[in-house]
C-alpha positions in Angstrom: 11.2 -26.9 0.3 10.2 -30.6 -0.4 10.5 -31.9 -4.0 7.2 -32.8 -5.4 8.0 -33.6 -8.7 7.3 -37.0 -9.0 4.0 -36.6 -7.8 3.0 -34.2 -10.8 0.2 -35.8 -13.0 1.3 -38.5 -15.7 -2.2 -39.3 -17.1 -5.8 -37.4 -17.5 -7.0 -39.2 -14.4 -4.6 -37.4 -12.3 -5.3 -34.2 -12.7 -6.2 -33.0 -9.6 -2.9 -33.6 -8.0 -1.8 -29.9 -10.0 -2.7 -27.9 -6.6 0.6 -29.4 -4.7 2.4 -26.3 -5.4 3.5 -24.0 -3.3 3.3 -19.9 -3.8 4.7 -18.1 -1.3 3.3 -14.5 -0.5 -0.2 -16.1 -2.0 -1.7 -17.4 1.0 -3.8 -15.8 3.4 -2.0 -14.8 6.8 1.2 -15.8 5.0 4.4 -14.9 7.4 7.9 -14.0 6.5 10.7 -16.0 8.7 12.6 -13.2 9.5 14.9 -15.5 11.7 15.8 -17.6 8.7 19.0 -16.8 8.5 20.3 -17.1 11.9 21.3 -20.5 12.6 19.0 -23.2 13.9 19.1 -25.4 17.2 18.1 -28.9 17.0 15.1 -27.8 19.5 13.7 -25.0 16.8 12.3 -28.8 14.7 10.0 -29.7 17.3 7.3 -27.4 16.6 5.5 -26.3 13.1 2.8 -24.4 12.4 0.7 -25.9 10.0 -1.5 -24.3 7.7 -5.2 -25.2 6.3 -8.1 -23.6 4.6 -8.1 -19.6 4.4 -7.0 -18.8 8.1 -7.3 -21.9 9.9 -3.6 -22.3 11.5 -2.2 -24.9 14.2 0.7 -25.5 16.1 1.5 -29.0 15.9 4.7 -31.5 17.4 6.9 -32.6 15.0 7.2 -36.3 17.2 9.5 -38.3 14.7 12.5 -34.8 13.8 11.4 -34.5 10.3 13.1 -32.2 8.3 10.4 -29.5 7.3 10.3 -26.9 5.5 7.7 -24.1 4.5 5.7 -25.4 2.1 5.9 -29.1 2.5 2.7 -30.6 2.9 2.4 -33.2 5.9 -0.2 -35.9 7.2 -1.7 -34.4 10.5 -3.6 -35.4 14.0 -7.6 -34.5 13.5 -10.5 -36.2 15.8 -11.0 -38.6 14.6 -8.3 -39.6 11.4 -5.5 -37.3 10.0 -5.8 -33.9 7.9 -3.7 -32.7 5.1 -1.7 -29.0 5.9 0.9 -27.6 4.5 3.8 -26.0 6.5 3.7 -22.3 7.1 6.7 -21.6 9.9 9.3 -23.7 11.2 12.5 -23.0 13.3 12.6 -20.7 16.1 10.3 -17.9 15.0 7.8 -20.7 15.9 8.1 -20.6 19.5 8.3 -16.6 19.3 4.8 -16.7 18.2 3.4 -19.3 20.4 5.1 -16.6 23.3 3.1 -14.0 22.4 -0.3 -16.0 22.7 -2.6 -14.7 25.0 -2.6 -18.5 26.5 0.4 -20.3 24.7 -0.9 -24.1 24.9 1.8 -26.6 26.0 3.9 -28.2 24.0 3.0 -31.5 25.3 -0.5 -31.4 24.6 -0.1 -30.6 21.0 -1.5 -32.6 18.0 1.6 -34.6 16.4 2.6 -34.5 12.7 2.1 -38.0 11.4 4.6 -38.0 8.4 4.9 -35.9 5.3 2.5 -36.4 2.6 2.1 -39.5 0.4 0.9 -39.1 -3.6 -2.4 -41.3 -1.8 -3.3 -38.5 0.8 -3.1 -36.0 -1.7 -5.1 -37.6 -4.4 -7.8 -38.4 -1.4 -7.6 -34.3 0.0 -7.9 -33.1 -3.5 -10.6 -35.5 -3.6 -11.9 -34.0 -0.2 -11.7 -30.0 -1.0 -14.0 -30.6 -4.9 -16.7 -31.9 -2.5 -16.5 -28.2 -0.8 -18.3 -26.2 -2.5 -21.5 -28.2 -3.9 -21.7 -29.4 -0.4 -21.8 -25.8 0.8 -24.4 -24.3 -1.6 -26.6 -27.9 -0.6 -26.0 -27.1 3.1 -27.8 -23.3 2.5 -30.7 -24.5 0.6 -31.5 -27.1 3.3 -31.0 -24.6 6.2 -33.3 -22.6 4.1 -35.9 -25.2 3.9 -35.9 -26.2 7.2 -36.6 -22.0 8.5 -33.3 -21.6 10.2 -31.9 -18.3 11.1 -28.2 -18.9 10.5 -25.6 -17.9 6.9 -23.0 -21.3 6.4 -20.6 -18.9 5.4 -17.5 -22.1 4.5 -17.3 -25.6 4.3 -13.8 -27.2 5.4 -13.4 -31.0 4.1 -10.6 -32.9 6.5 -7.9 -34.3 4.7 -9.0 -38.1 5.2 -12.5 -37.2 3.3 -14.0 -38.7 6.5 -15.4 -35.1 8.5 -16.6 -31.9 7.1 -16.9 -28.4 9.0 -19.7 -26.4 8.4 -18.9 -22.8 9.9 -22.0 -20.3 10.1 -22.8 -16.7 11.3 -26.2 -15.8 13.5 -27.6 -13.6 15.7 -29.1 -16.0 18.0 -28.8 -19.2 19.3 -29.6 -22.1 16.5 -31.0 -25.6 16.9 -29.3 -27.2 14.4 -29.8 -30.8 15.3 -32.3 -31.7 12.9 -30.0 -30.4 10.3 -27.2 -32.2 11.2 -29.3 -35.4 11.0 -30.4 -34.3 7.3 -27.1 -33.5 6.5 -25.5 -36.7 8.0 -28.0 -38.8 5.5 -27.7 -36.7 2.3 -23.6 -36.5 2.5 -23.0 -39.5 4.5 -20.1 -38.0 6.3 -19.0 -36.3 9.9 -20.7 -33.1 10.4 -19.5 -30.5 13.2 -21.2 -27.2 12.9 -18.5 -23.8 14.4 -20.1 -20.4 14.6 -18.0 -17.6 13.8 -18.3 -13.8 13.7 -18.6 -11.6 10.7 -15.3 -10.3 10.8 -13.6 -14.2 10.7 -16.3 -15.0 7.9 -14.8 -11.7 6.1 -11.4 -13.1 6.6 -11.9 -16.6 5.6 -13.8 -15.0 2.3 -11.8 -12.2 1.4 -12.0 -9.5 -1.0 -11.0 -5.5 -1.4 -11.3 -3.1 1.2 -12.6 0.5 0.5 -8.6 1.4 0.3 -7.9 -0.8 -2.6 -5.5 -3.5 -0.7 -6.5 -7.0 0.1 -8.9 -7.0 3.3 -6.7 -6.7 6.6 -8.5 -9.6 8.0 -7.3 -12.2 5.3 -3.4 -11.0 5.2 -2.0 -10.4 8.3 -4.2 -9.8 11.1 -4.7 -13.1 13.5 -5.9 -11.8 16.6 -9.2 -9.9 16.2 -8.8 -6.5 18.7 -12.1 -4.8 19.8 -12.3 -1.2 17.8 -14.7 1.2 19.5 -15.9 5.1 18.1 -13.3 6.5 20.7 -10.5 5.1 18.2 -12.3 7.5 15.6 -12.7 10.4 18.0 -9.4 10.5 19.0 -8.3 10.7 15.2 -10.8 12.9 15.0 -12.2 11.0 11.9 -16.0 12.2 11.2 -18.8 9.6 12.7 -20.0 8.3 9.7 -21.5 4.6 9.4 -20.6 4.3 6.2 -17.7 5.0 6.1 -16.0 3.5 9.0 -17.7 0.2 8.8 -15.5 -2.6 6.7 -17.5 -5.1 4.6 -18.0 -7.2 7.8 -20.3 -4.3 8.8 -18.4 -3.4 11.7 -16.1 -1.3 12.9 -12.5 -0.9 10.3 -9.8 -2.5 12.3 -7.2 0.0 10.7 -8.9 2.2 13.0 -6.6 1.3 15.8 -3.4 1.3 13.7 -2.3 5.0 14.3 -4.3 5.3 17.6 -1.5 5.8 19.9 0.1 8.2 17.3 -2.7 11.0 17.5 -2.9 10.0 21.1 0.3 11.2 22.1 0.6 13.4 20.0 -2.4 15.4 22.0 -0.8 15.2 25.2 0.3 18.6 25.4 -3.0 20.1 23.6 -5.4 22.2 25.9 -8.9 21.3 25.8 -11.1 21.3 23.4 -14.1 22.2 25.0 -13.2 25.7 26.7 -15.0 28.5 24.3 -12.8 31.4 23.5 -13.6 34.7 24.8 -12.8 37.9 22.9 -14.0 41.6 22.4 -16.1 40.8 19.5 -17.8 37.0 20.5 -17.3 33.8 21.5 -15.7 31.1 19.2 -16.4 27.5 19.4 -14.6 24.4 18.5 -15.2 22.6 15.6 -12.4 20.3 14.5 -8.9 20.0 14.5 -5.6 18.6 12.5 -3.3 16.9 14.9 -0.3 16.8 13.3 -0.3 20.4 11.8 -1.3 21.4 15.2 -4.3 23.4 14.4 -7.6 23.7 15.9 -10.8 25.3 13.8 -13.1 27.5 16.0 -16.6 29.3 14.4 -18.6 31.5 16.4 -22.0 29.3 16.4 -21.9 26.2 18.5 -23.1 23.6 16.1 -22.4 25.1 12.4 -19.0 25.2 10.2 -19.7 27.8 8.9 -16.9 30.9 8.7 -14.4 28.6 10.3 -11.1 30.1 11.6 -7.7 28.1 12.0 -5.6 28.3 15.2 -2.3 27.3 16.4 -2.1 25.3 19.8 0.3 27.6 21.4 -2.0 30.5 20.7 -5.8 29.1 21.8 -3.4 27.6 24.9 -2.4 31.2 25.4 -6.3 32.8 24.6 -7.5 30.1 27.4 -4.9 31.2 29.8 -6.1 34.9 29.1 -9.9 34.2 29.6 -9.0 32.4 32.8 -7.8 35.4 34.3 -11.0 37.6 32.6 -9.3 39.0 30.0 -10.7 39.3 26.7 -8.4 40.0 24.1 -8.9 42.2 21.0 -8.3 39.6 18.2 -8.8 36.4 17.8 -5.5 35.5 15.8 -2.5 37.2 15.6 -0.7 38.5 12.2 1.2 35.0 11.0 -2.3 33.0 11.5 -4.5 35.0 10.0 -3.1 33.9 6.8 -3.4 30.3 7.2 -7.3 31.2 7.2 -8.0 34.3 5.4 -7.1 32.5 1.9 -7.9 35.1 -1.1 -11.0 34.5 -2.9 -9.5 34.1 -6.2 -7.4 31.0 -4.7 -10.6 29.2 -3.4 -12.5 29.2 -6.7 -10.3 26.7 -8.3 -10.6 24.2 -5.3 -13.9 24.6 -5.6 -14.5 24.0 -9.2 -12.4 21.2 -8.9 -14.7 18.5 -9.5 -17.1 20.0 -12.1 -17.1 17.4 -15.6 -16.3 20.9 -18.0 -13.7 22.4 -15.6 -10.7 21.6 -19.2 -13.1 22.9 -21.5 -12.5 26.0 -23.2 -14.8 29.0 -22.3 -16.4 30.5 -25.6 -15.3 34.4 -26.4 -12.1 33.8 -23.9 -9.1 34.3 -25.2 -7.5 35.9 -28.1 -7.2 32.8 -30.2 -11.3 31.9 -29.6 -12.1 35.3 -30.9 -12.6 35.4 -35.1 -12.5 38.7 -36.7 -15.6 39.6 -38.6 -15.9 39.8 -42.5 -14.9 43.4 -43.0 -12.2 43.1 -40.5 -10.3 40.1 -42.8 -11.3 41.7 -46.1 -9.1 44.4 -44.4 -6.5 42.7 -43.7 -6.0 40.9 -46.6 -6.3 44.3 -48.7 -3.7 45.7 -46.5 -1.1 42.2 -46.8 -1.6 42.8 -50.7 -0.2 46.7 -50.4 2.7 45.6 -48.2 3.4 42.7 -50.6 3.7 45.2 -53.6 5.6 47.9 -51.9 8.3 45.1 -50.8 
């Protein structure tokens, strides 16, 4: 990693030149070089990826062999001038990831890194990124003013000071040219507008999901993958809105992470829609639990109420009976029907589980809650006495 002592501040003026450090693991879509200690070719220099604001990443030719390393902040190709990034992968893991692009973009038509960066390109970026956010809350009010159906979600200042991004979410097409004029005049600068979706607006924003950990989105994931309700239905994960939309209002991309896990883990599972058939009625299927291997039947069609648990081998066998028109006696055989025919006295806990008074001590239970009355402890006191004076 580059030294960047000497460009630390030395008066009050200077101030802004503190953000130069580097923090690994603090970054969003921060990656680990697990090829960094295998040794490198002189060919694993050439490309860098180079890292921006929130999740903006690029691949870019390193034309003049510097010697980079993660972290060191470089002078980069933009259209028109140079941007300021900072390094995020070198050496051969590089060229792994650009392999496993849906369209890897040649080498020879990527943007070239200039040089690395000089204590005057960082004074003029740190210049560039104060100019962010008042230019961003400026940017809403006059979309607002002008009736325009569009959210500028992030403002991205190029490193040279000399072009701004404006990215914004909508549901429909936007004529933003009259804006652009007004916001050419009032900022006197480049303007290019980028439309994103909700779920890259989530990433470049951040926050906590509903699990507690760092949105997905903004740590790790790169390439957005479409997540449907069949990812939830074979989980078996209950159809609720609420619940399995993230805070970009769509669809949780964890959603597809154990997919193919409960997938084949159900290849061998018989179907779920045959009813079973026995002496006393017909049993339905409700839910199931995949990885116990259990299936939960009830005898009405669209209630869960009185609910039995099932092994796989034995509704695969019960389905194999009604096939052939028999009917068997029971439902479940000896060993299952305790798995669902819990005691009563072993469900009332579980359900009082969440009640606010469920430590608080009953009155009248116990001996120790119980006070003798007044004649009772006169009593016994008389009687300690007697003992005392016969000892």
């Amino acid at each position: 990693m580059s030294n960047f002592d000497d460009l630390q501040p030395s008066s009050e003026g200077d101030e802004r030149l503190s953000d130069i450090t580097y923090r690994r693991g603090l970054n969003k879509l921060d990656s680990h070089n697990w090829l960094e200690d295998i040794p490198a070719n002189c060919n694993d220099n050439r490309v860098a990826e180079v890292r921006f604001k929130n999740t903006r990443k690029g691949f870019y030719l390193n034309i003049n062999d510097l010697k980079l390393e993660t972290g060191d902040l470089v002078a980069v190709e933009a259209s028109p001038g140079h941007d300021i990034g900072r390094v995020s992968m070198t050496g051969h893991l590089v060229s792994e990831v650009m392999r496993k692009l849906p369209s890897p973009p040649p080498t020879d038509e990527l943007r070239k890194i200039y040089r690395k960066a000089r204590p005057v390109d960082i004074a003029k970026w740190e210049e560039a990124k104060s100019r962010e956010t008042p230019t961003m809350l400026r940017s809403r009010q006059i979309a607002n003013d002008l009736g325009l159906d569009m959210k500028i979600g992030d403002v991205e200042f190029q490193g040279d000071n000399t072009k701004a991004t404006f990215y914004y979410i909508a549901d429909e097409r936007v004529d933003f040219r009259k804006l652009i004029r007004v916001m050419a005049d009032e900022f006197r600068i480049r303007i290019e507008m980028r439309q994103i979706g909700a779920r890259q607006e989530a990433g470049r924003i951040g926050g906590i999901g509903s699990c507690g950990r760092e949105l997905c989105c903004a740590t790790h994931i790169s390439c957005f993958m479409s997540v449907t309700t069949a990812d939830a239905r074979d989980q078996d994960i209950s159809l609720n809105p609420q619940k399995l939309a993230g805070q970009c209002s769509k669809l949780k991309c964890c959603l597809s992470y154990e997919r193919d896990c409960y997938i084949d883990a159900q290849k061998e599972f018989p179907p779920k829609e045959v009813p079973l058939h026995t002496r006393e009625s017909v049993y339905y299927f409700q839910k199931m639990e995949v990885y116990k291997r259990l299936y939960w039947y009830s005898q009405e069609r669209n209630s869960l109420v009185n609910m039995t648990a099932i092994s796989v081998e034995r509704v695969e066998e019960l389905q194999r009976l009604n096939k052939r028109g028999v009917k068997p006696r029971q439902l479940l055989v000896i060993e299952e029907a305790k798995i669902s025919d819990t005691p009563v006295a072993d469900k009332e806990p579980q359900m009082n589980s969440d009640s606010i008074t469920r430590f608080d001590k009953e009155k009248g239970s116990g001996k120790k809650g119980i006070r003798p009355k007044g004649n009772q402890r006169s009593k016994k006191r008389r009687g300690d006495g007697k003992r005392r004076k016969g000892n």
